[in-house]
ZASESE-793420 format. One line per 3 residues: number of its first residue (from 1); their letters; for each residue x, y, z of C-alpha. Coordinates in Angstrom, 1 decimal, padded with zeros to 4 digits, m for minus. Layout:
NUM) a) X/Y/Z; ...;
END
This chain:
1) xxx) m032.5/m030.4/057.4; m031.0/m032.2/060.3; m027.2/m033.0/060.2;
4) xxx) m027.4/m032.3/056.3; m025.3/m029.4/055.8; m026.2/m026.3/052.8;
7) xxx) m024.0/m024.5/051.0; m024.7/m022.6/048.2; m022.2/m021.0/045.6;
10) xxx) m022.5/m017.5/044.1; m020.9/m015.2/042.1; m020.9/m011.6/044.0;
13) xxx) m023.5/m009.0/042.1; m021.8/m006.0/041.1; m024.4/m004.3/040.1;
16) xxx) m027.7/m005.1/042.1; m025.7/m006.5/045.2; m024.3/m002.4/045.0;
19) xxx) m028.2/m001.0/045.2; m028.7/001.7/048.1; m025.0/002.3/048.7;
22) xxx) m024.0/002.4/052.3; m027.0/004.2/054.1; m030.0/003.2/055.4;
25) xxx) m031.5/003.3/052.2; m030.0/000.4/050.9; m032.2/m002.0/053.4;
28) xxx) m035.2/m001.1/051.4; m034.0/m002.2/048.1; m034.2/m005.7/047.0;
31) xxx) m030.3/m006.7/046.4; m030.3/m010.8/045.2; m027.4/m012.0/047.6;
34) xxx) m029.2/m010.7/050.4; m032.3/m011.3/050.0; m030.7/m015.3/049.4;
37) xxx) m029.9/m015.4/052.6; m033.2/m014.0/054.1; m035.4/m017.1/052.7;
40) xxx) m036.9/m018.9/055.8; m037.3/m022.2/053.0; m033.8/m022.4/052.3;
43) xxx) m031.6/m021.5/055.6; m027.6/m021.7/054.1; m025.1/m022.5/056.7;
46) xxx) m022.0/m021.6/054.0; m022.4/m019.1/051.2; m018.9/m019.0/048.7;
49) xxx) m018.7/m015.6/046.7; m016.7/m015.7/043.8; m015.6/m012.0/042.5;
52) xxx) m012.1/m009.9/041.1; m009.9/m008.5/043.7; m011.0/m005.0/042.5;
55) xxx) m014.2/m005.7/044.3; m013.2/m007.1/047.9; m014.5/m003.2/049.3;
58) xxx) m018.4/m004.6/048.1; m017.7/m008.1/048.9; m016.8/m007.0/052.5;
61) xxx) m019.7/m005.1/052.4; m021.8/m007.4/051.7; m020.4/m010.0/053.8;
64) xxx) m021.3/m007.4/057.3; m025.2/m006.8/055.9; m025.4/m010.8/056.0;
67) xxx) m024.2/m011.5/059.2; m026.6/m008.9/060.3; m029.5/m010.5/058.7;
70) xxx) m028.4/m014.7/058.8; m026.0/m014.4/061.6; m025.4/m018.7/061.2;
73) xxx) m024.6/m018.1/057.4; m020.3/m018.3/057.1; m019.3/m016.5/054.5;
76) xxx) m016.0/m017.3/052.3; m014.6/m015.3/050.0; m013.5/m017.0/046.8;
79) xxx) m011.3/m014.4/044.3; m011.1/m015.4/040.8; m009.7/m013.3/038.7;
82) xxx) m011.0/m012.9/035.2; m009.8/m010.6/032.6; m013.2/m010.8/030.6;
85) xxx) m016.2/m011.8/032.7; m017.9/m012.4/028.9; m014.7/m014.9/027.4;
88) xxx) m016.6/m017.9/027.9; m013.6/m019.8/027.2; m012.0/m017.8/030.6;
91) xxx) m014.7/m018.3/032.6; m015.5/m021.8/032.2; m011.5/m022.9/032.3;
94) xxx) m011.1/m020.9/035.7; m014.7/m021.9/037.2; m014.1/m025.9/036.1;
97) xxx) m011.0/m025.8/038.0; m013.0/m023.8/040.7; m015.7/m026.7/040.7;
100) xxx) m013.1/m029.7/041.7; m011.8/m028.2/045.2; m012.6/m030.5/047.5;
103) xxx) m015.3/m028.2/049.6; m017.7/m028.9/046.9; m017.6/m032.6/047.5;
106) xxx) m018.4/m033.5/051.0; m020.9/m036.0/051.8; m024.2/m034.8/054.3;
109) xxx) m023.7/m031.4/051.8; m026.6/m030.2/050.1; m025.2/m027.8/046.7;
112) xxx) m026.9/m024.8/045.4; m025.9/m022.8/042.6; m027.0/m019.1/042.6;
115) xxx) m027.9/m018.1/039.1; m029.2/m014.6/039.7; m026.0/m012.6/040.0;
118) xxx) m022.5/m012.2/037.5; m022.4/m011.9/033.5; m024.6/m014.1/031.4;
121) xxx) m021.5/m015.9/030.4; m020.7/m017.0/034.4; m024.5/m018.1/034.8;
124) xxx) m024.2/m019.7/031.8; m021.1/m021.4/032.9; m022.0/m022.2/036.0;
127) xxx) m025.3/m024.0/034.3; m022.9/m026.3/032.2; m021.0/m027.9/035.4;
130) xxx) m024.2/m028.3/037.4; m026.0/m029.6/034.3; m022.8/m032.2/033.7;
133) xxx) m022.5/m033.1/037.3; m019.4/m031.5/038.0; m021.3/m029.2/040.2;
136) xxx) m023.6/m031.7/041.9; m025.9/m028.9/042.8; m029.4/m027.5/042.2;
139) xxx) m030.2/m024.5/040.6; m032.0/m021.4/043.3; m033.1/m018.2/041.3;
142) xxx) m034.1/m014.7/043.5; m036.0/m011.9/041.9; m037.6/m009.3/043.7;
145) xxx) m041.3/m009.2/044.6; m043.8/m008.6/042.4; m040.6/m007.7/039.6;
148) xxx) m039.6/m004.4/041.6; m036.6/m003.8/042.7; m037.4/m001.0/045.1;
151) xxx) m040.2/m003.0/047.3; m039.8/m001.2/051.2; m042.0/m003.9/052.8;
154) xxx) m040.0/m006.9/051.4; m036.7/m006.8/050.0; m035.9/m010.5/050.2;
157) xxx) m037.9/m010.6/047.4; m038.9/m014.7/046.3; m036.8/m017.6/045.5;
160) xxx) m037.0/m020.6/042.5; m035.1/m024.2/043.2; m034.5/m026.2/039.4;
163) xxx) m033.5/m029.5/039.9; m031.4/m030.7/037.1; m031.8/m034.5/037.7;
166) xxx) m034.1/m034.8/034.3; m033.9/m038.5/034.9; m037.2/m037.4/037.4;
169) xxx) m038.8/m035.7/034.4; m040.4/m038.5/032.5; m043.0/m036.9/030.7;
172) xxx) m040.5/m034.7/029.3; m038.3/m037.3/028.6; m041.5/m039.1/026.6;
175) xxx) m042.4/m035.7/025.0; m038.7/m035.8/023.2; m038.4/m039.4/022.2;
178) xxx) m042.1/m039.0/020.6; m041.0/m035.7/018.8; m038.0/m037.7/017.1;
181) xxx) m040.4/m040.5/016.8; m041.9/m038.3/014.4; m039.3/m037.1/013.2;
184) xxx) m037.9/m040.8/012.0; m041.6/m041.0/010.6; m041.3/m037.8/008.7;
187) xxx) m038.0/m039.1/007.1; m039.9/m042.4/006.1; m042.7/m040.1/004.7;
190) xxx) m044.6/m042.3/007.3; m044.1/m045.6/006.5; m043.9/m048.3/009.3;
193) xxx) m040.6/m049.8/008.0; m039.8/m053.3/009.6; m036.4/m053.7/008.8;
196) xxx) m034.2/m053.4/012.0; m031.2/m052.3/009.9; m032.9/m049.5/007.8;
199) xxx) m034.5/m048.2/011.1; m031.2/m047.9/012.4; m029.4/m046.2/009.5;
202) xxx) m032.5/m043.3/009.2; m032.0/m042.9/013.6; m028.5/m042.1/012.3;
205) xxx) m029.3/m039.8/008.9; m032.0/m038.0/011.6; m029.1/m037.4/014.1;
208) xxx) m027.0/m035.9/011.7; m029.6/m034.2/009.6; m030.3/m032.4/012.5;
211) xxx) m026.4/m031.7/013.6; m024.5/m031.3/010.5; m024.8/m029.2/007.6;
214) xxx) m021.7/m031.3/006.0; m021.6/m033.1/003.0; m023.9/m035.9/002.6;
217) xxx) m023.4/m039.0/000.1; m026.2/m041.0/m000.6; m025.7/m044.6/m002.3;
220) xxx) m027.5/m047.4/m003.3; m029.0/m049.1/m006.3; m031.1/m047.5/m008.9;
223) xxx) m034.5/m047.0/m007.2; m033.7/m047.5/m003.6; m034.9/m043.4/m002.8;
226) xxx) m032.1/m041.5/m002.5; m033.8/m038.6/m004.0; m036.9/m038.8/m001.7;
229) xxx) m034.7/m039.1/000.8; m032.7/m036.1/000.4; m036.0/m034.2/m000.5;
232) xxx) m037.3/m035.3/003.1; m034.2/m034.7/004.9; m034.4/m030.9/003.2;
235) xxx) m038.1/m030.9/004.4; m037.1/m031.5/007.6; m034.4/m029.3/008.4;
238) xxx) m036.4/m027.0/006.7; m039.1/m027.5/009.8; m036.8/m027.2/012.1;
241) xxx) m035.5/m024.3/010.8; m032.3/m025.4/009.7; m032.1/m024.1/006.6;
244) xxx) m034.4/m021.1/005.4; m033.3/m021.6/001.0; m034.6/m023.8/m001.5;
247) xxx) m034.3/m027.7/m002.2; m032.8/m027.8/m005.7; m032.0/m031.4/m007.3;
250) xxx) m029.9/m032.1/m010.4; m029.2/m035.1/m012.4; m025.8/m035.1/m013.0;
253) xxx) m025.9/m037.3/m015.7; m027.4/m035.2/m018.1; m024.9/m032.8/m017.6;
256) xxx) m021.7/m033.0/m019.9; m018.7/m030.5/m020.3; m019.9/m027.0/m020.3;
259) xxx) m023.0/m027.2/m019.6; m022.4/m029.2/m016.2; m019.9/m025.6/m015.2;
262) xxx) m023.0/m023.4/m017.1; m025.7/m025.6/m015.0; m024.3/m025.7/m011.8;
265) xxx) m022.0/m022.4/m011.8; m023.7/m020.1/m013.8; m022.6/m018.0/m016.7;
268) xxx) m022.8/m014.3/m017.7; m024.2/m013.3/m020.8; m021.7/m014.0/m024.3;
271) xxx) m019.7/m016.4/m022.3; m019.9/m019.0/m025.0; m022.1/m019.4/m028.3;
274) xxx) m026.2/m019.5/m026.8; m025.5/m017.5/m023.7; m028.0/m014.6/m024.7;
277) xxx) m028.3/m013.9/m020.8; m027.0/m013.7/m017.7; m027.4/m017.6/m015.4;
280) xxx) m027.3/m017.4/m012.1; m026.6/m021.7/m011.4; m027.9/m023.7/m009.6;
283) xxx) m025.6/m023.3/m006.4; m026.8/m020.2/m006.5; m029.9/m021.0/m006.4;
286) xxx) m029.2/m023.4/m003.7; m028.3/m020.6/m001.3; m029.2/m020.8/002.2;
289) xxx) m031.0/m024.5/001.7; m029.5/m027.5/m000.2; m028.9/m029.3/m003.6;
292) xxx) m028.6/m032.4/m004.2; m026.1/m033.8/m007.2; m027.7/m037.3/m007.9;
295) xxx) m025.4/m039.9/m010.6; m022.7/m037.5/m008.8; m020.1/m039.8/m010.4;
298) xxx) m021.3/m038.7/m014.2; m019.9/m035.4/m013.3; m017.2/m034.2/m015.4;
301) xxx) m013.6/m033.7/m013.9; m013.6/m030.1/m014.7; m016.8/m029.9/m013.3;
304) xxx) m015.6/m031.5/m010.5; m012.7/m029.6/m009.4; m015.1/m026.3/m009.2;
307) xxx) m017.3/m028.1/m007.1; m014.6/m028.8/m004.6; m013.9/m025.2/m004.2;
310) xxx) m017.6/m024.3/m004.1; m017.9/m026.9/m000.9; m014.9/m026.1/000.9;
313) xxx) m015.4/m022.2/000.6; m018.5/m021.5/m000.7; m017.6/m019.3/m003.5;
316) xxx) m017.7/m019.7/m007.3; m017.2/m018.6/m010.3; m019.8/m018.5/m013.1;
319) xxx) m018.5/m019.0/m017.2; m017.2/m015.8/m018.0; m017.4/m013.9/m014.7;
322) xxx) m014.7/m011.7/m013.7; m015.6/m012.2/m010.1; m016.7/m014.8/m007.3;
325) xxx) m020.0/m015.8/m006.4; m020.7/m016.6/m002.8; m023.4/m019.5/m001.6;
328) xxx) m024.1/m021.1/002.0; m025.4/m024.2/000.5; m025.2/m027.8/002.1;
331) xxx) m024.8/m030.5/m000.3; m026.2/m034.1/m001.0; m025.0/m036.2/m003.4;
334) xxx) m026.4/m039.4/m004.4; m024.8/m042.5/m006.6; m025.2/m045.9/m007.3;
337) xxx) m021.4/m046.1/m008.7; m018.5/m047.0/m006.4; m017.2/m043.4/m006.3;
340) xxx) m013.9/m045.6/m004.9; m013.3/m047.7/m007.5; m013.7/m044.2/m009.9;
343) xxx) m011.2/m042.7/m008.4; m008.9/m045.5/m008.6; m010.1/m045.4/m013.0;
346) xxx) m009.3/m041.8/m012.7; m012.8/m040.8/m013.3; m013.5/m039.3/m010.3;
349) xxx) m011.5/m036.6/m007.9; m010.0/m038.4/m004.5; m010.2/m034.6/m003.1;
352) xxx) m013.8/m034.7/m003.8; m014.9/m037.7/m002.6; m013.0/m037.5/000.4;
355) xxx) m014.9/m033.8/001.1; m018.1/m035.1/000.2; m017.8/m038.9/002.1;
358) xxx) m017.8/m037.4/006.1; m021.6/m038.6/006.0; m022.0/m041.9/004.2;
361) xxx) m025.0/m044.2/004.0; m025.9/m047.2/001.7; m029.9/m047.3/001.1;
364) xxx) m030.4/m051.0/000.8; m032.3/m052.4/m002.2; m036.3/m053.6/m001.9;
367) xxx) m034.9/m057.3/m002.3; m032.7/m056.6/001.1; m035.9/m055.4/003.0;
370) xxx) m039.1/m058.2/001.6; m040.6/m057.2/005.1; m040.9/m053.4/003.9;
373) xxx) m042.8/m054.1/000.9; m046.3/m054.8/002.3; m045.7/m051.2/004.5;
376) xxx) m044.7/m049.7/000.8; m047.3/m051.2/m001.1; m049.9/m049.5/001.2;
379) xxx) m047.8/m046.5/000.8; m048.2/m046.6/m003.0; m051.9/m047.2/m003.6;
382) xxx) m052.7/m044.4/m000.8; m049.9/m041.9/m002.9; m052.1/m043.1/m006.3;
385) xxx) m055.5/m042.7/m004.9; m054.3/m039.1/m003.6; m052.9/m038.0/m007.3;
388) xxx) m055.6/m039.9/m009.4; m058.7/m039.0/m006.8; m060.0/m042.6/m006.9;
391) xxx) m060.4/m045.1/m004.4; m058.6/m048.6/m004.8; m058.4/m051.3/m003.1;
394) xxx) m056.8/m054.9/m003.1; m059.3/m058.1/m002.6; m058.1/m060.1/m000.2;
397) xxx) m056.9/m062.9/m002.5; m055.4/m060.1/m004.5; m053.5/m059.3/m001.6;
400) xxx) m052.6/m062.4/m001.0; m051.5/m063.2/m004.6; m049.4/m060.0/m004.7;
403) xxx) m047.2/m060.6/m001.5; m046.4/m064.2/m002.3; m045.4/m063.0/m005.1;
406) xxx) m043.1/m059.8/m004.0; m041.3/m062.3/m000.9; m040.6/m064.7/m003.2;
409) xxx) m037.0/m064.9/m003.5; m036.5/m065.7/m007.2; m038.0/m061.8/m007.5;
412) xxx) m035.3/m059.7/m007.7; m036.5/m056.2/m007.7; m034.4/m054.8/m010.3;
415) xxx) m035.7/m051.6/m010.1; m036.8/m051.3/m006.7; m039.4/m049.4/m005.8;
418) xxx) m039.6/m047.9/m009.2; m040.6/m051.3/m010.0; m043.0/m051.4/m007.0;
421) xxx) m044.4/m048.2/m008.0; m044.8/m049.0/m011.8; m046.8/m052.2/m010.5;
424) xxx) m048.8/m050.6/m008.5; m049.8/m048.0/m011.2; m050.8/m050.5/m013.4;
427) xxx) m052.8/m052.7/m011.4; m054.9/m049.7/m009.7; m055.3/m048.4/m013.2;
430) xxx) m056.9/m050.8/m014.8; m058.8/m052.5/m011.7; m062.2/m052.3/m012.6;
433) xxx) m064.9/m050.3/m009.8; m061.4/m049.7/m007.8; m061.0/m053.0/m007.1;
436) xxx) m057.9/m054.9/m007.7; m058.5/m058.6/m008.7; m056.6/m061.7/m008.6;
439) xxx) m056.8/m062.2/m012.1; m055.1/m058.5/m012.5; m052.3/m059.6/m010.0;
442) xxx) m051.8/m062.6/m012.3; m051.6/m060.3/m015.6; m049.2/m057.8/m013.5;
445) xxx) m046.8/m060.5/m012.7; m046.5/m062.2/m016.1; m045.7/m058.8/m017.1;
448) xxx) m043.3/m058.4/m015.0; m042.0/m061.7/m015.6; m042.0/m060.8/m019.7;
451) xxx) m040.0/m057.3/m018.7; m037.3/m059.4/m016.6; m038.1/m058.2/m013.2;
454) xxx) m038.8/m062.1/m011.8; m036.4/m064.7/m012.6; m034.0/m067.0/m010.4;
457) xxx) m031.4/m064.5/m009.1; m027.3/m065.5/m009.7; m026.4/m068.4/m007.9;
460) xxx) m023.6/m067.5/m005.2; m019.8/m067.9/m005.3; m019.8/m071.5/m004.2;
463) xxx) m022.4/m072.6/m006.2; m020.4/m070.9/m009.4; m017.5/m073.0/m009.0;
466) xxx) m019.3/m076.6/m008.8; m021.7/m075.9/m011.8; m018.5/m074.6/m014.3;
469) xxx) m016.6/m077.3/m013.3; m019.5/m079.7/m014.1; m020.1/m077.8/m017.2;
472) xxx) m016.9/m076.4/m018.5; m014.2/m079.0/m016.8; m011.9/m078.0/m013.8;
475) xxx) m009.6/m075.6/m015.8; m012.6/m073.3/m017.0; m010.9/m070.6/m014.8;
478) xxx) m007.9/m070.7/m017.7; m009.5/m070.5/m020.7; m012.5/m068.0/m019.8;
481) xxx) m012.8/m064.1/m018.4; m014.1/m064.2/m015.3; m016.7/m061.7/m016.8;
484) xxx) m018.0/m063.7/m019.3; m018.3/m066.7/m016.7; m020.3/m064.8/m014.5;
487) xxx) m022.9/m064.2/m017.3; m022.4/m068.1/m018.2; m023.4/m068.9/m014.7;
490) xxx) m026.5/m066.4/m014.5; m028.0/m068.1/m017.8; m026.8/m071.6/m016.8;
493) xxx) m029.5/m070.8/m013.7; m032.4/m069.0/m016.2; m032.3/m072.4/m018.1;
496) xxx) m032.3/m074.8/m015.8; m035.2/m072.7/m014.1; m037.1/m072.9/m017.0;
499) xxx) m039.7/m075.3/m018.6; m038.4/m074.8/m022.5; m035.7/m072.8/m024.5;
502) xxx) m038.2/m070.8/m025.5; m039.3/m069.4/m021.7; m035.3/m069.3/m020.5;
505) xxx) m035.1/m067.2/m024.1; m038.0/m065.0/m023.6; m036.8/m064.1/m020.0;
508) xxx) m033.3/m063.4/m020.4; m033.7/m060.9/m023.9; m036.7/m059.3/m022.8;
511) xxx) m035.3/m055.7/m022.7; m034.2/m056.5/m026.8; m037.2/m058.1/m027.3;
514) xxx) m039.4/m055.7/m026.5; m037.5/m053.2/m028.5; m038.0/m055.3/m031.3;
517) xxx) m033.9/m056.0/m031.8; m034.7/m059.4/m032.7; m037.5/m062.0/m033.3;
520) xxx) m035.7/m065.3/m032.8; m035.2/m065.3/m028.9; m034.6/m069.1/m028.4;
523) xxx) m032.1/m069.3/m031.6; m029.5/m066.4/m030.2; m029.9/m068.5/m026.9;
526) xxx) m028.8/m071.5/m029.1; m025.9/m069.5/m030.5; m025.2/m068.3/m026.9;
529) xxx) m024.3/m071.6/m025.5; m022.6/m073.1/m028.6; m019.7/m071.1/m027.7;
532) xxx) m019.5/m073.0/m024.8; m020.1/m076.2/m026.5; m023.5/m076.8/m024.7;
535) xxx) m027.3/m076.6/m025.6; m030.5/m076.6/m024.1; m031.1/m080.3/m023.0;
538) xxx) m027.7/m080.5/m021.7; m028.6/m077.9/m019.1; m032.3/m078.9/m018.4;
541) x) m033.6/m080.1/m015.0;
END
């Protein structure tokens, strides 16, 4: 080792270090500090013990059968009094204090930390400051030969060195990142999403899927997958065990007044009219895994307050119980509402939100992430063929067709990737010999034009202002809501998008129209911008 010097810290046995008492005996047991001192591999020029007081008499002892066996090994005593070798709050206080004298951080000094003697609690601890650095030291494990203690023809027994530098350890290191790989896969359901920004929020729902069991809140349009993404996240704590209970999901907006409290709570039986037996809730249900309360904002106030209780101490109490129920559930909530702006309407508890908003994240709509579709349109047709047993396939002008379609930027994606799914359906359904055509694309997307999902999107704030001053004169702002102007300006755009009244009419009542509401598209367009003093030609291109 040359001028390198080695000192090695241990924590005196009590136990094994006692084996053999005083007499002769005691030479042919295996005893873990001396036989530490005995390795030819790892001759130590200091060895610190740290013990109580009470035990100086073994310490001492000690100290005389090493000088006798490793005459150049200095022994120093280091007393450390603990009142509970097992408080690992104790220990690690007094040995972190321990760990900054200055012996223990001298240059040309090789560290070693002896894990083989004390309480599970000081090994433990003395891990933690060698794992943080605070301890720059290696690990050295002694065990006795062949696992005996008693071994007469060699009691030094055998020696392990751990390195804790992991940065050494690169396959290890590759082994984890490609385990949370797939564990950011298993949360996309194994899509190859592009989008840098959704990426990054599921690295952070994965981190704290795995870290937390507190509230999580979900939010984002209608269709953006919050519910298969709070199935998946369930899925996959469930795999890494966790939580052990089941995945229940509840729409909270077909719950209303009791039977939200009945639903989610529980009720006995002949708590109100129709309760012919006992309910146990879903929370109840929900025990030991997670439930997910999607349209959480429908939930009535009542319903609300119960469920701030059931969070914060996981007990309830079902309709016409005279006692609590108890349930470890975590909870997920989803929303497409601005839970803040309810609260401020006094439709939604602050409490609650506040309890239920530690873990926030905003699922971004399929028009904020065009380069995901192609990945999710793959994703679709393979999750068709699987349910349907059929293979189908786009051609490649289909293909072709379809995307320029879904990146153009007058498509709005209303519904998302309900939308994307519906298409999807519809095309592989009727595709003749499972092969999706052009001329199918082109039929899908007049559809879809007919139902309102295509169609210039609002034009932005700036753009507002210049076309209702042009239109409606500079003091529009004082004679109209500022809802009804933003409606103004969305048609304003539809028409002037459009070859004929007709087309501008058929895309902006399609919903009515094909609920058969009305048959005169193109005259309640006419009526529309009367009230404005406008018509048709005025506004055409």
């Amino acid at each position: 080792m040359g001028d390198m010097k080695t000192t090695v810290i241990s924590v005196l046995g009590t136990q094994k270090d006692a084996h053999g008492g005083m007499g002769q005996s005691r030479w042919n047991t295996w005893r873990p500090t001396i036989g530490l001192v005995q390795q030819e591999d790892l001759p130590i020029d200091e060895l610190h013990l740290i013990f109580n007081k009470e035990h100086t008499p073994l310490a001492e002892r000690v100290k005389v059968d090493i000088n006798s066996v490793s005459p150049r090994t200095k022994v120093v005593f280091d007393v450390i009094e603990l009142k509970d070798p097992w408080d690992f709050e104790e220990v690690y206080s007094k040995f972190y204090e321990y760990s900054k004298r200055p012996c223990f951080h001298q240059e040309k000094t090789r560290y070693y930390v002896h894990m083989s003697t004390g309480s599970h609690v000081e090994q433990i601890c003395l891990f933690l400051l060698a794992e943080s650095r605070h301890l720059a030291a290696k690990l050295v494990q002694t065990a006795p030969k062949e696992g005996h203690v008693r071994h007469p023809h060699d009691p030094k027994g055998t020696i392990s060195i751990i390195d804790l530098d992991l940065s050494r350890y690169d396959k290890l290191a590759k082994r984890f990142e490609l385990e949370r790989q797939d564990d950011l896969s298993f949360l996309k359901q194994g899509i190859e999403t592009k989008n840098a920004a959704f990426n990054k929020l599921i690295e952070t729902i994965e981190r704290v899927a795995l870290r937390s069991s507190a509230p999580i809140l979900l939010t984002g349009p209608t269709g953006a997958g919050k519910s298969q993404l709070a199935k998946q996240i369930y899925l996959l704590k469930k795999q890494t065990g966790k939580v052990k209970g089941a995945f229940v999901a509840v729409n909270c907006a077909t719950l209303g007044g009791d039977l939200a409290k009945s639903t989610l709570f529980g009720h006995t039986k002949g708590s109100f009219s129709g309760a012919g037996a006992d309910h146990a809730g879903f929370l109840k249900e929900a025990d030991g895994g997670i439930i997910f309360l999607d349209e959480i904002g429908e939930l009535p106030m009542e319903a609300q307050t119960m469920l701030l209780k059931a969070v914060e101490e996981k007990t309830f109490r079902p309709l016409g119980s005279e006692k609590d129920e108890h349930s470890d559930f975590q909870l997920i909530c989803g929303t497409n509402r601005d839970l803040a702006v309810d609260v401020a309407g006094r439709h939604f508890r602050a409490d609650l939100l506040a309890r239920i908003n530690l873990w926030s994240f905003n699922l971004p709509g399929l028009a904020e992430r065009r380069e995901d579709i192609e990945p999710n349109l793959d994703y679709e047709l393979a999750r068709f063929m699987k349910v349907s047993g059929k293979h189908v396939s786009f051609s490649k002008e289909a293909h072709r067709r379809f995307m320029a379609f879904a990146l153009d930027k007058s498509n709005r994606w209303p519904g998302n990737f309900r939308d994307l799914n519906a298409m999807v359906v519809r095309m592989a359904t009727l595709s003749e010999g499972g092969r999706i055509t052009e001329d199918v694309v082109k039929d899908e997307i007049a559809r879809s034009s007919q139902n309102g999902c295509i169609g210039a999107p609002p034009p932005s704030a700036d753009g507002d202002s210049a076309v209702l001053v042009d239109l409606l004169g500079s003091d529009y702002a004082e004679r109209f809501d500022e809802f009804d102007l933003v409606q103004f300006a969305h048609v304003v755009e539809v028409c002037r998008s459009s070859s004929s009244a007709a087309e501008a009419a058929k895309r902006l009542f399609a919903v009515s129209r094909k609920a058969k509401k009305s048959r005169n598209d193109s005259d309640r367009l006419a009526k529309y911008l009367s009230r404005f003093g406008l018509k048709f030609k005025s506004l055409a291109k």
